[in-house]
Structures are given as structure tokens and as C-alpha cells.
Biopython code that builds the backbone (N, CA, C, O; Angstrom):
import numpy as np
from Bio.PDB.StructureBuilder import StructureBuilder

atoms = [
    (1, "UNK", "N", (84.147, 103.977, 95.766)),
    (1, "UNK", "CA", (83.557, 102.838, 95.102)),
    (1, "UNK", "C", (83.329, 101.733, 96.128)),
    (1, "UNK", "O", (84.175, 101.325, 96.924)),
    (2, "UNK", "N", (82.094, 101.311, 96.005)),
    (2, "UNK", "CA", (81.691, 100.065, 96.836)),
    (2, "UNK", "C", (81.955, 98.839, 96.134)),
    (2, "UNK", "O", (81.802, 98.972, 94.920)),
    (3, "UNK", "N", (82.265, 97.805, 96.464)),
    (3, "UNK", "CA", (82.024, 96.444, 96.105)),
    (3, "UNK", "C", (81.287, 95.568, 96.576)),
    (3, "UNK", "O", (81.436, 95.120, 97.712)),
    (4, "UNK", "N", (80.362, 95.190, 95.749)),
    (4, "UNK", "CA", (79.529, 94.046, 95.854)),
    (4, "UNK", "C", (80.072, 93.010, 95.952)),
    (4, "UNK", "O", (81.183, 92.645, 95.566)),
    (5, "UNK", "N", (78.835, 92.211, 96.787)),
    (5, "UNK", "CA", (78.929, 90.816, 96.585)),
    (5, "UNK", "C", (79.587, 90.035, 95.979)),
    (5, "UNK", "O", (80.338, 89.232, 96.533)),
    (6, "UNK", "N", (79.422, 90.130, 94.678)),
    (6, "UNK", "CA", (79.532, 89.572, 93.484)),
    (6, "UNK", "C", (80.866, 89.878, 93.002)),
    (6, "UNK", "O", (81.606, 89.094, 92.407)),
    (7, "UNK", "N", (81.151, 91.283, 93.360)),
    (7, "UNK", "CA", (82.724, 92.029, 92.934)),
    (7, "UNK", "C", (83.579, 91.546, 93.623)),
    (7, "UNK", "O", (84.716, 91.671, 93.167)),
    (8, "UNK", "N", (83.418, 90.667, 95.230)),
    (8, "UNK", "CA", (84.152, 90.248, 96.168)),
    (8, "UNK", "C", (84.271, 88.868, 95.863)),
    (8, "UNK", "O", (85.189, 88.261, 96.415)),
    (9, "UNK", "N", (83.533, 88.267, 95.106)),
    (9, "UNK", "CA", (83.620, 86.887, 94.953)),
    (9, "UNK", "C", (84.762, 87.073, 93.739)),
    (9, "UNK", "O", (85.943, 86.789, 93.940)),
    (10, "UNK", "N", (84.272, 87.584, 92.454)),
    (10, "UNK", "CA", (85.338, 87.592, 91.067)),
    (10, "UNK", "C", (86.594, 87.972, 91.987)),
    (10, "UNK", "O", (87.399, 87.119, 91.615)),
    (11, "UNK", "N", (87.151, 88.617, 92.812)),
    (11, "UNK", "CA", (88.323, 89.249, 93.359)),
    (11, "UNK", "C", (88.914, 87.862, 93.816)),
    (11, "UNK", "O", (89.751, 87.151, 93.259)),
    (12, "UNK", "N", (88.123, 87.665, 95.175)),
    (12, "UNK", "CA", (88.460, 86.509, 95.513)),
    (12, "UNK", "C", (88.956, 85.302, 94.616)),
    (12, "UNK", "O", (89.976, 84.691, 94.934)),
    (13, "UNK", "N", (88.131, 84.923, 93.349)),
    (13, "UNK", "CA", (88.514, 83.514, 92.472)),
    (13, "UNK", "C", (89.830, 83.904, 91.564)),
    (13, "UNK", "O", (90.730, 83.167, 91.161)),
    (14, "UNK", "N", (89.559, 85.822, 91.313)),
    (14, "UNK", "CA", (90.975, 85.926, 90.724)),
    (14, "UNK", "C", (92.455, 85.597, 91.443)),
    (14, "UNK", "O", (93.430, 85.075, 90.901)),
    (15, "UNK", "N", (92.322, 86.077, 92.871)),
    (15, "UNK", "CA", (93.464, 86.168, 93.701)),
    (15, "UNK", "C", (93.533, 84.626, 94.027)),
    (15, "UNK", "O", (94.564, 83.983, 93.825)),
    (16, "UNK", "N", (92.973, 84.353, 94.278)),
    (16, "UNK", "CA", (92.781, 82.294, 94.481)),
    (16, "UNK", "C", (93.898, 81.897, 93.243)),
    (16, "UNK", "O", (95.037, 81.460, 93.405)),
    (17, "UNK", "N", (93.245, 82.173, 92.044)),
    (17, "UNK", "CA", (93.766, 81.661, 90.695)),
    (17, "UNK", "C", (95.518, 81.942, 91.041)),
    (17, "UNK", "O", (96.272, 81.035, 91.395)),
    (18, "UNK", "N", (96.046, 83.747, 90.803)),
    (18, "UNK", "CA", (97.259, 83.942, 90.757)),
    (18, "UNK", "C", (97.709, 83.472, 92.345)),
    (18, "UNK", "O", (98.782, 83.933, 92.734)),
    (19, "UNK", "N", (97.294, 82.982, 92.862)),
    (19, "UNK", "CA", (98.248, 82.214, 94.204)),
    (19, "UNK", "C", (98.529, 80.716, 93.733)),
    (19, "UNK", "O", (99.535, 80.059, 94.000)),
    (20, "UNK", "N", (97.354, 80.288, 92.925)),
    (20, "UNK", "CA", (97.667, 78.633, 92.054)),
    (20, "UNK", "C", (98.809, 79.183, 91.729)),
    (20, "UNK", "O", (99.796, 79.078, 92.457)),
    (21, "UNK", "N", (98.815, 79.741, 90.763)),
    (21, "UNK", "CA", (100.101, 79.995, 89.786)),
    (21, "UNK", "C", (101.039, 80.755, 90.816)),
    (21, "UNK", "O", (101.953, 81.149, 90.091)),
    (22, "UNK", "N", (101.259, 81.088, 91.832)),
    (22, "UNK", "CA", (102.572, 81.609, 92.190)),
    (22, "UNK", "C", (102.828, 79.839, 92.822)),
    (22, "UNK", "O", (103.978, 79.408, 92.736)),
    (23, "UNK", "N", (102.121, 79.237, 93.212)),
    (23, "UNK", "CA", (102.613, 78.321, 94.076)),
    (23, "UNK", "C", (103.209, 77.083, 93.205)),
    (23, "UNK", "O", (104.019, 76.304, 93.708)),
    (24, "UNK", "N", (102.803, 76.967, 92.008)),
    (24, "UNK", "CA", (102.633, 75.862, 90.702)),
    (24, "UNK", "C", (104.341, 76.544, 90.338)),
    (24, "UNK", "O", (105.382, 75.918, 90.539)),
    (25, "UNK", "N", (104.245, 78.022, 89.743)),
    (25, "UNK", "CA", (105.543, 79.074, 88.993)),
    (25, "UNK", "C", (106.152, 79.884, 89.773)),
    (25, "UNK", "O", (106.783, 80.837, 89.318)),
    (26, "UNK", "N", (106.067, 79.651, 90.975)),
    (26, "UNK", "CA", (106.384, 81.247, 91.642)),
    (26, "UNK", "C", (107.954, 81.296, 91.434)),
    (26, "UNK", "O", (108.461, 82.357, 91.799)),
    (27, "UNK", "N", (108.586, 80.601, 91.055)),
    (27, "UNK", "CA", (110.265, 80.897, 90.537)),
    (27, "UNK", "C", (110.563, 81.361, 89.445)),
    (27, "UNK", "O", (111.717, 81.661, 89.141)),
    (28, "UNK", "N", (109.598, 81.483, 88.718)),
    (28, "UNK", "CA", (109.140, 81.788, 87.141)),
    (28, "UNK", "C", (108.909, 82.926, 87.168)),
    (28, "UNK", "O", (109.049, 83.627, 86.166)),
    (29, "UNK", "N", (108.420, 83.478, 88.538)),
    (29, "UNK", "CA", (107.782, 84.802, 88.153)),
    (29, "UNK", "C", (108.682, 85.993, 88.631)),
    (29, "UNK", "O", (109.587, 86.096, 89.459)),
    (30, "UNK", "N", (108.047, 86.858, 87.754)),
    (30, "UNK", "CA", (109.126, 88.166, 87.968)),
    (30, "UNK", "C", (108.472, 89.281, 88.866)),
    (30, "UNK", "O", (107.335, 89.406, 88.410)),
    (31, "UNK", "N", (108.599, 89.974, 89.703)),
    (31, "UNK", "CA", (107.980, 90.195, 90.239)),
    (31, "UNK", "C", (108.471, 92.012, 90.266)),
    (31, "UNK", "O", (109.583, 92.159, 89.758)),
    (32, "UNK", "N", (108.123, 92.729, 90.534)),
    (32, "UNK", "CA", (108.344, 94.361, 90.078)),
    (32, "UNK", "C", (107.290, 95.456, 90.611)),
    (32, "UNK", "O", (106.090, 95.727, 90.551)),
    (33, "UNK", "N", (108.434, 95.889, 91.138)),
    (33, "UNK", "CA", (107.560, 97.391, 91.961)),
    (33, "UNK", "C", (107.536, 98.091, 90.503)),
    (33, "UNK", "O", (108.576, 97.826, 89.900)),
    (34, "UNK", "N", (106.575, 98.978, 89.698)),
    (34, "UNK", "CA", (106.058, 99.889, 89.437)),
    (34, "UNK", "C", (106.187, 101.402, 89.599)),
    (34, "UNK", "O", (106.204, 101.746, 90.781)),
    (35, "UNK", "N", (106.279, 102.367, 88.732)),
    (35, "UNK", "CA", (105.800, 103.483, 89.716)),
    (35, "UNK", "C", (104.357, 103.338, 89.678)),
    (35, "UNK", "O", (103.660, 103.542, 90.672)),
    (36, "UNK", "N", (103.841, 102.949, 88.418)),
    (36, "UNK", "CA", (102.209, 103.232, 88.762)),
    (36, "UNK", "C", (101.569, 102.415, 89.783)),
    (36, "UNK", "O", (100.740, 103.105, 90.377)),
    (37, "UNK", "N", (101.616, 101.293, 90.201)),
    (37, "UNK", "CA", (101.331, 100.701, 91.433)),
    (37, "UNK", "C", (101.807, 101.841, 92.683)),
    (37, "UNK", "O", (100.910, 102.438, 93.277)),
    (38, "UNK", "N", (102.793, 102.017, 92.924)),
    (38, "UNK", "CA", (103.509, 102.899, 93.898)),
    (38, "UNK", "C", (102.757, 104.480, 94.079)),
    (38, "UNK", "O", (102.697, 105.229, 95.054)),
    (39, "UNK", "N", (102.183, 104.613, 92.560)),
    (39, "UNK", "CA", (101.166, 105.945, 92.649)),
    (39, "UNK", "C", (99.704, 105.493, 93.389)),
    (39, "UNK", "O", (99.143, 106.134, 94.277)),
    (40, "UNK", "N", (99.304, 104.400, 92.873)),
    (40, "UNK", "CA", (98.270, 104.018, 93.539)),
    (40, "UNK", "C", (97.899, 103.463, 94.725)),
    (40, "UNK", "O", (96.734, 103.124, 94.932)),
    (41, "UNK", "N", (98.507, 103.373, 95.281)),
    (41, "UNK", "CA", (99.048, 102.776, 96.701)),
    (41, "UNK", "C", (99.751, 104.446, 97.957)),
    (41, "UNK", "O", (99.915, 104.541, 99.173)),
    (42, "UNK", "N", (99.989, 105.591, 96.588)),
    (42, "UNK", "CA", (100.146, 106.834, 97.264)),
    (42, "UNK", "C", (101.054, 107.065, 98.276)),
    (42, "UNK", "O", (100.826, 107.630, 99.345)),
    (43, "UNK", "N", (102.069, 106.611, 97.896)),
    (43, "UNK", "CA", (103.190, 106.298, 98.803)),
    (43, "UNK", "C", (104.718, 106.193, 97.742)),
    (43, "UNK", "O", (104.967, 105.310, 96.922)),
    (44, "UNK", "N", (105.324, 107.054, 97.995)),
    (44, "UNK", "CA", (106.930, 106.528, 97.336)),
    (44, "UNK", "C", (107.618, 105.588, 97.292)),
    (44, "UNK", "O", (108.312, 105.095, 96.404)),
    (45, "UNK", "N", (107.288, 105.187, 98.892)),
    (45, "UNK", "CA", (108.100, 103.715, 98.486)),
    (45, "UNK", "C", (107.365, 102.662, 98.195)),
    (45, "UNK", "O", (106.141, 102.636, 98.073)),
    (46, "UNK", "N", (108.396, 101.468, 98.043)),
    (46, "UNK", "CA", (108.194, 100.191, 96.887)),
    (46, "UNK", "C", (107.019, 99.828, 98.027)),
    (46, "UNK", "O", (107.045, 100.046, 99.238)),
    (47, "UNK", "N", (105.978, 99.198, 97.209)),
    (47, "UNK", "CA", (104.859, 97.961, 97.620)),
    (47, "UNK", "C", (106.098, 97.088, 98.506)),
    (47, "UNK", "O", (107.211, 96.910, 98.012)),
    (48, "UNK", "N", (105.703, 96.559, 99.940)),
    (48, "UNK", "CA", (106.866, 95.800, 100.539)),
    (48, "UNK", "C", (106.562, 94.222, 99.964)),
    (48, "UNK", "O", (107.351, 93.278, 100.002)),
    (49, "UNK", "N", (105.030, 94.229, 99.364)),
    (49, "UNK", "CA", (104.943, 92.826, 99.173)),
    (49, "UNK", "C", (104.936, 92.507, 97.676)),
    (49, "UNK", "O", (104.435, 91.517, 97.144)),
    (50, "UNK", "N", (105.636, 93.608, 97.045)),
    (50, "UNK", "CA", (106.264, 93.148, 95.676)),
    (50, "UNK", "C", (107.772, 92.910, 95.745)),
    (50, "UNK", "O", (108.404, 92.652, 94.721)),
    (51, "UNK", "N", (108.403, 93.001, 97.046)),
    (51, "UNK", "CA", (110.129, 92.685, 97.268)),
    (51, "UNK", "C", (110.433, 91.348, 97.268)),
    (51, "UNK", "O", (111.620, 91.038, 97.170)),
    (52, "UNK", "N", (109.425, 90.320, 97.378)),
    (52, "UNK", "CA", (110.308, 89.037, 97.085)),
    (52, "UNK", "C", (109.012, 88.212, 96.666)),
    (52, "UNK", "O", (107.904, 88.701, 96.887)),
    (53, "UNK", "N", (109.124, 87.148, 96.152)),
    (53, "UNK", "CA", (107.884, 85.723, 95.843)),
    (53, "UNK", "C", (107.246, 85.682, 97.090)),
    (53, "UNK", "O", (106.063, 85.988, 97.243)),
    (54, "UNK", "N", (107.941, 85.338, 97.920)),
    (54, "UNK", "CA", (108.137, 84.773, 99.165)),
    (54, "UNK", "C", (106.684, 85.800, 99.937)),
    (54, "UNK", "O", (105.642, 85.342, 100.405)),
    (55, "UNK", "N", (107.066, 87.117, 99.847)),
    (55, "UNK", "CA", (106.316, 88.279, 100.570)),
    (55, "UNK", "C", (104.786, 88.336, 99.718)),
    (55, "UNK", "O", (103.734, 88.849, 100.100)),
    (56, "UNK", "N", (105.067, 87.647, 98.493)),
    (56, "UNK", "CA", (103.609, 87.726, 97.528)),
    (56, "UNK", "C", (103.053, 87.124, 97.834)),
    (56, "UNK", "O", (101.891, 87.485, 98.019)),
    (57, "UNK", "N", (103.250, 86.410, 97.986)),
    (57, "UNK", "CA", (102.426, 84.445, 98.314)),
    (57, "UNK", "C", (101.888, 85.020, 99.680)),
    (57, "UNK", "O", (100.780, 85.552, 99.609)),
    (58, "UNK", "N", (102.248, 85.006, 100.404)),
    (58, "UNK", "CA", (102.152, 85.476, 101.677)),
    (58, "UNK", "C", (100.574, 86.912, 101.802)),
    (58, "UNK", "O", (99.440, 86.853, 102.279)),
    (59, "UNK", "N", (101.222, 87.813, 101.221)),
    (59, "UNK", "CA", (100.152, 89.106, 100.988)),
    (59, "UNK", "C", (98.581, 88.324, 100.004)),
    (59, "UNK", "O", (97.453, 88.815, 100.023)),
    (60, "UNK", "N", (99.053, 86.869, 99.135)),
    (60, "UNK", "CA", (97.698, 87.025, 98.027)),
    (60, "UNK", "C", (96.952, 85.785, 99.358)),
    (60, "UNK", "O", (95.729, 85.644, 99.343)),
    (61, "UNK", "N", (97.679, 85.098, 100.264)),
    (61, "UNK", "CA", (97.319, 83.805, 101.328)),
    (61, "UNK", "C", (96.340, 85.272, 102.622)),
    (61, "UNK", "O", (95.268, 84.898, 103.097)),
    (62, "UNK", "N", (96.600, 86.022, 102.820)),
    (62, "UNK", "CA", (96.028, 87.435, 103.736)),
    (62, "UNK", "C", (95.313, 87.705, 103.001)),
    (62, "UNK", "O", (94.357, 88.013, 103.711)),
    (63, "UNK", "N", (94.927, 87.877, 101.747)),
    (63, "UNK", "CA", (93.740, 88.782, 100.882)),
    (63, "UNK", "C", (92.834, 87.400, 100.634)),
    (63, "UNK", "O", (91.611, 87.446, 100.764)),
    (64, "UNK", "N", (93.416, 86.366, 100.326)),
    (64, "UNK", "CA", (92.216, 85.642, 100.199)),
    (64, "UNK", "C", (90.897, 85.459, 101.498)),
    (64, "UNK", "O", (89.670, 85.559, 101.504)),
    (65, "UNK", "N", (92.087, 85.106, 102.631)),
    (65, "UNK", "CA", (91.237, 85.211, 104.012)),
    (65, "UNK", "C", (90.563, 86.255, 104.172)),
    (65, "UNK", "O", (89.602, 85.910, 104.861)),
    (66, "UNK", "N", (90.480, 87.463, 103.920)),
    (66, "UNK", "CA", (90.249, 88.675, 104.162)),
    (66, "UNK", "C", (88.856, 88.575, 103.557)),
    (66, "UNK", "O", (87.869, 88.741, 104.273)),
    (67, "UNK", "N", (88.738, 88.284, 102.139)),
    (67, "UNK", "CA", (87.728, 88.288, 101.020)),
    (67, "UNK", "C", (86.716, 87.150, 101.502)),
    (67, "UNK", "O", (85.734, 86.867, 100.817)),
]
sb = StructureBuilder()
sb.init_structure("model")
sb.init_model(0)
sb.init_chain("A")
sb.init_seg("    ")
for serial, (resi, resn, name, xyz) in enumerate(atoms, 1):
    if name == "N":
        sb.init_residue(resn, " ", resi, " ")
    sb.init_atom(name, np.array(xyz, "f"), 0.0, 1.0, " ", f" {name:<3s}", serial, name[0])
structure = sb.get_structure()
């Protein structure tokens, strides 16, 4: 699957949005490895940047730049 333009922008304003809110709640939030994330990602072990707030904020501050 390709992403457009347009698919990179909605990504981008979503991941923008949940970094507001980790930075506004991020003590609030609960944060949880999955197996189904962990299937999709195709790997056994835990997502490393679902192990703390701290590592989220961090991974959604890299995806925004990225986008």
C-alpha cells in the first residue's frame, strides 16, 4: 500500500493531535503492548516505544518529523 499525499497529511494531524494529548495527559495515559500490535510489527517482542510515556512522546516527536 502506497500513501498519498493527502494520507500523509491526515497521519501527520492525527499523530500531531495524540502528542497534544500525551503532552496535556501523558500521566493519564495507560500505555500497553498488545499482542496484536506485536503481530503487526512481526516481531515477539514488546513495541520498545510502548514501555514507558516517556519512550511514546519521544517515538510520536520522530514520526511527526519524519511525515
Amino acid at each position: 500500500m502506497t500513501l498519498t499525499n493527502e494520507d500523509m497529511k491526515i497521519i501527520k494531524i492525527l499523530v500531531e493531535k495524540e502528542l497534544e494529548e500525551i503532552k496535556k495527559d501523558g500521566k493519564k495515559v495507560m500505555i500497553v503492548n498488545s499482542p496484536f500490535l506485536n503481530k503487526v510489527a512481526g516481531d515477539d517482542a514488546d513495541l520498545p516505544f510502548l514501555s514507558s510515556e516517556v519512550k511514546y512522546k519521544q517515538y510520536l516527536e520522530q514520526l511527526v518529523n519524519k511525515l
